[in-house]
C-alpha positions in Angstrom: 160.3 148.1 -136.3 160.1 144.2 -136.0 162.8 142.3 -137.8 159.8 140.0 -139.1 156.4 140.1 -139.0 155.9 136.7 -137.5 158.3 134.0 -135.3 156.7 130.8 -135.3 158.4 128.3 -132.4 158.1 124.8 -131.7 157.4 121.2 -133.6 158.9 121.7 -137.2 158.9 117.9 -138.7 159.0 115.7 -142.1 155.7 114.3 -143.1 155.7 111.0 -145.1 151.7 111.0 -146.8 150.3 108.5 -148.9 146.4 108.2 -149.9 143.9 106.9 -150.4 145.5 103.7 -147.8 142.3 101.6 -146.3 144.7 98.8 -145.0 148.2 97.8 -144.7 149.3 95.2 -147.1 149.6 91.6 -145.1 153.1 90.0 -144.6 155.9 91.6 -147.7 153.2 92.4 -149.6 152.5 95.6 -151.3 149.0 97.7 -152.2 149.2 100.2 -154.7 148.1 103.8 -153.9 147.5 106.9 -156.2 149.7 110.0 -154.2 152.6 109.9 -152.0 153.7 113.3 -150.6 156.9 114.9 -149.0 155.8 118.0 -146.8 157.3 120.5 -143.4 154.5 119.7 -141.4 154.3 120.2 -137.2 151.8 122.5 -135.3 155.2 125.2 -136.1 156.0 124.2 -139.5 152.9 123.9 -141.0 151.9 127.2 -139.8 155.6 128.9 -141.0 154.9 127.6 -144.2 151.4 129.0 -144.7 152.7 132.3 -143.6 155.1 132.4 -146.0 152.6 131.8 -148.5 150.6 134.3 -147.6 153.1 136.9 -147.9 154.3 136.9 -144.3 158.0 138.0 -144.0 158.5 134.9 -141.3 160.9 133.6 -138.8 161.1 129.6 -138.0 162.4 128.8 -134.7 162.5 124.8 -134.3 165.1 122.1 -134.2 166.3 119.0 -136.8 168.7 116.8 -136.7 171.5 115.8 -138.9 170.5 114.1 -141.2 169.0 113.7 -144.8 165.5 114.9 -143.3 166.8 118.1 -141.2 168.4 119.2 -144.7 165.1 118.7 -146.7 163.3 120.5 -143.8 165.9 123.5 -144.1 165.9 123.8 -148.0 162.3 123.1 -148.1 161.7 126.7 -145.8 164.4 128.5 -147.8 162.7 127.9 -150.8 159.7 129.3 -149.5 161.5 132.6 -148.4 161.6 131.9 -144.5 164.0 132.8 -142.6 166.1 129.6 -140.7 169.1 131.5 -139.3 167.4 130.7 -135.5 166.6 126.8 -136.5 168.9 124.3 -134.4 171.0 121.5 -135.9 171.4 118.8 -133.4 173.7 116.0 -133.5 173.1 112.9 -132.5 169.2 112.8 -133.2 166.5 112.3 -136.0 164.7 114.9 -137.5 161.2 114.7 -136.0 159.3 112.8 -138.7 155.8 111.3 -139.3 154.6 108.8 -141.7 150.8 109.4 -142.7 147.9 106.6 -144.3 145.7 109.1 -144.9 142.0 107.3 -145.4 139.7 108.0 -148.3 137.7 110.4 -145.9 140.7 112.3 -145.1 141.6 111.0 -141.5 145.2 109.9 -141.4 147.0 107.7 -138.6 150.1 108.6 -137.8 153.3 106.9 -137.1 155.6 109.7 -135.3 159.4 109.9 -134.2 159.9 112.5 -132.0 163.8 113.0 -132.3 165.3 116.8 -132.7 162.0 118.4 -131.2 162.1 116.8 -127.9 165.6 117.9 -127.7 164.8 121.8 -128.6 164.9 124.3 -126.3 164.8 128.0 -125.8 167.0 129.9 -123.1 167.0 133.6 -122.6 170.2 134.2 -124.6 167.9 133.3 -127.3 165.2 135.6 -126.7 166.3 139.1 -128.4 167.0 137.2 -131.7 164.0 134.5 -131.9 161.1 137.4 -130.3 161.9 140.4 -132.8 158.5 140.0 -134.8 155.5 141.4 -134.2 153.5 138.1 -133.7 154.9 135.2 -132.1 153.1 131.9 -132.4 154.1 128.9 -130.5 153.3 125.6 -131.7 153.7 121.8 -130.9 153.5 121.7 -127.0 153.0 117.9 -126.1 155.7 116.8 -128.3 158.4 119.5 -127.1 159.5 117.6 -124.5 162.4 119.9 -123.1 160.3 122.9 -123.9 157.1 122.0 -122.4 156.2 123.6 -119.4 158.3 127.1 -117.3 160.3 127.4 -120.8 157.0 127.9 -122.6 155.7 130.3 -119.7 158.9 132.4 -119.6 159.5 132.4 -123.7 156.2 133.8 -124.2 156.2 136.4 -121.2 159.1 137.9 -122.6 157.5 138.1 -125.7 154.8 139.5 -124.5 157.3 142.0 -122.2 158.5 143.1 -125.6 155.1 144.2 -127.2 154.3 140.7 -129.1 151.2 139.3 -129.9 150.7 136.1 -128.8 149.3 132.7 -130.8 149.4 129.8 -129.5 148.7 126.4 -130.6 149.9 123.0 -129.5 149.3 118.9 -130.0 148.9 115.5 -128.5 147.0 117.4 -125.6 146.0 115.2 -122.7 145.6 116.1 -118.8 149.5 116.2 -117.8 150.0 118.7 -120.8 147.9 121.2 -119.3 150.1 120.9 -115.8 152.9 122.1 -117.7 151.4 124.6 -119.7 149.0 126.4 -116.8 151.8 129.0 -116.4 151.8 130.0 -120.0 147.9 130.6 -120.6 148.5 134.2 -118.9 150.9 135.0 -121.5 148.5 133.8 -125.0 146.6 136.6 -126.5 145.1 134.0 -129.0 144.5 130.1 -127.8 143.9 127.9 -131.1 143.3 124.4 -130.4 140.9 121.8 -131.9 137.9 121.0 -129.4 139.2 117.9 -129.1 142.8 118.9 -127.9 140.4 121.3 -125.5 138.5 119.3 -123.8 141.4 116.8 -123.9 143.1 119.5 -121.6 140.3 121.1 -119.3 138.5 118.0 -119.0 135.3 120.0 -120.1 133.0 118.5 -123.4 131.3 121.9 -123.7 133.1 124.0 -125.9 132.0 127.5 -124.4 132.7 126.2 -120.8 136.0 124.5 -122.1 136.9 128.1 -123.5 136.1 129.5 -120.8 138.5 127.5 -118.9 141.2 129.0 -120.2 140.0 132.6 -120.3 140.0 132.3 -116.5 143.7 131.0 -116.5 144.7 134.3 -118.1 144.2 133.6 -121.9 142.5 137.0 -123.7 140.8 135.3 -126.9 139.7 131.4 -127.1 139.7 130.4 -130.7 138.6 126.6 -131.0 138.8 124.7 -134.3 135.9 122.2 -134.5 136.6 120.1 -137.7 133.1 120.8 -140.0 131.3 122.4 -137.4 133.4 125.6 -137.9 135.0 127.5 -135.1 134.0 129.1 -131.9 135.1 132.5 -130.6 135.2 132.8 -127.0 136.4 136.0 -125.2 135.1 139.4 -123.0 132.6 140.4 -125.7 130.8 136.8 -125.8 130.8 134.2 -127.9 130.6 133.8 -131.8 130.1 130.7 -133.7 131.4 130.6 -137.5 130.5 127.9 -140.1 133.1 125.9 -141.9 133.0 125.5 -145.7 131.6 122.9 -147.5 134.2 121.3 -149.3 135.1 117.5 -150.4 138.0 116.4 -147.7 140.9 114.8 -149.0 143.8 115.0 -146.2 142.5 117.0 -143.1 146.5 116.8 -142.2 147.7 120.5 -141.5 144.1 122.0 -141.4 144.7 123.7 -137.7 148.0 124.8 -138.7 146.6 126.2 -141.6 144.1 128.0 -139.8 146.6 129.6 -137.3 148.7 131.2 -140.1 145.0 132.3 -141.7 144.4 134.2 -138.4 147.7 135.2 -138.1 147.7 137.0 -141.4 143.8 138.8 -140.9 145.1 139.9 -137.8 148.6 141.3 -139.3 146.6 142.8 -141.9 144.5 144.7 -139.2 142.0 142.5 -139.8 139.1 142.0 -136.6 139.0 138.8 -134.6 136.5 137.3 -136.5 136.8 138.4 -140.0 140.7 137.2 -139.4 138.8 134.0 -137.7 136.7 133.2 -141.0 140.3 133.5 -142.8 141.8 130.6 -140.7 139.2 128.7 -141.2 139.1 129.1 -145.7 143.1 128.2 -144.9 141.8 125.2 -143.1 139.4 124.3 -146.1 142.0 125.0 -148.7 144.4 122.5 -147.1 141.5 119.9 -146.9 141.3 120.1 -149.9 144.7 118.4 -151.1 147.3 116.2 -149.6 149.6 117.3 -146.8 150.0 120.3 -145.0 151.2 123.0 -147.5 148.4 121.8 -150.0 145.6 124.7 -151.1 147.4 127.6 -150.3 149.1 129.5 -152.9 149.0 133.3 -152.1 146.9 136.1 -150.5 145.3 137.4 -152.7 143.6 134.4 -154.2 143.2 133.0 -150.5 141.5 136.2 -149.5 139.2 135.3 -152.9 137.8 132.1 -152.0 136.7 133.2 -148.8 133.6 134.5 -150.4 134.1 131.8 -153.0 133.5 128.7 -151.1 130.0 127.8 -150.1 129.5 127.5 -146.5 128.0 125.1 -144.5 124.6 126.0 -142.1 125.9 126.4 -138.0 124.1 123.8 -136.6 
């Protein structure tokens, strides 16, 4: 039996949020602002947290550096129960950290420093101790700078050599991103990125043919985020189309990383692609629904609840 039931790899980062901001003060000046947040955030620890929380016994696999931020990142995952024994501590660098203005209606520029994660990397050595979970989920590609690319590719083949399932999720995705990461798509039971990150890829604006684009590379399920519109499901058996709910935004900052760990658990739970699907995307709406990327969730079982509590919005 798996050590855990979920290693989640890649961008683990400090996020720095403040809302509502609608403009920077001018000169030395100073606005005044009603929340300022301290969160783990990244397309991986975002999602490691959310598994935690939803009663995942999980594994985070990343890098920090350091300093006063790599320690908050460390204690902030112990206290949620995950296990850090595989995170790296690298001297020399910063923790990867972002600073967030997140805007009345939830959008949130980001200032990012890319530091320890550029500097992570897996080798096979690492393999038997980082891939002893049933699921693996890889996340931040596009700001894993020494990962990115044949150590993706050969990381999760020999997870999927060993019987893993496959998520895979990344960031910052532009044209160049997917020449690295063409070589992995064979290897992803479950693609999760936002339409935008998608298209940003294949160079495709329809999301069916963009999904389809990486079915033919290899991938096995196409799951899509799409913001308010819901999700898409693209795979073998056709296409599906769920709604999102309809909830008042406050930070859409972790929403995709919620909705991975949301999918994640349905599918752990035995849970069919699309029931697990509607999961991700109440995980999503949960973290909307507060600041940062930990906000909303609080447990399983009252997750599992507001699926059916939530109104949704009509498919359009």
């Amino acid at each position: 039996m798996p050590a855990h039931d979920v290693s989640v790899i890649g961008l683990i980062c400090i996020d720095v949020l403040g809302r509502p901001v609608t403009a920077i003060p001018p000169g030395g000046n100073a606005f005044f602002i009603d929340q300022i947040r301290l969160t783990v955030a990244g397309t991986a620890g975002g999602t490691v947290v959310d598994c935690a929380k939803l009663g995942l016994n999980a594994l985070a696999v990343g890098a920090v550096g350091e300093d006063e931020k790599g320690r908050f990142v460390l204690d902030t995952l112990v206290g949620f129960g995950i296990d850090t024994r595989r995170m790296q501590r690298l001297e020399g660098v910063h923790t990867a950290a972002s600073m967030l203005c997140v805007r009345p209606n939830g959008e949130r520029p980001c200032l990012h420093v890319r530091g320890a994660s550029d500097e992570f990397l897996l080798t096979e050595a690492d393999y038997d101790a980082v891939l002893d979970s049933r699921f693996v989920h890889m996340g931040g590609n596009g700001l894993l700078g020494r990962m990115d690319g044949a150590p993706t590719a050969a990381l999760l083949a020999a997870a999927k050599a060993r019987g893993c399932i496959t998520t895979f999720d990344l960031i910052f995705a532009e044209p160049a991103l997917m020449d690295k990461l063409r070589g992995a798509m064979a290897h992803v039971d479950y693609f999760i990125p936002s339409i935008e990150e998608a298209t940003a890829l294949c160079g495709r604006t329809d999301a069916v043919e963009a999904a389809q684009y990486f079915l033919d590379l290899g991938v096995r399920n196409c799951v899509l985020t799409m913001g308010g519109e819901g999700c898409i499901i693209v795979n073998e058996d056709g296409v599906t189309r769920l709604p999102a709910h309809a909830i008042e935004v406050v930070d859409t900052t972790g929403c995709g990383d919620a909705f991975s760990a949301g999918l994640i658990a349905g599918l752990h739970h035995g849970w069919d692609l699309e029931r697990a699907a509607r999961l991700g995307g109440t995980c999503g709406a949960l973290v909307a629904g507060g600041v940062g990327s930990d906000a909303g969730i609080t447990n399983w079982d009252s997750t599992v609840a507001a699926m059916d509590e939530l109104p949704l919005r009509s498919l359009s």
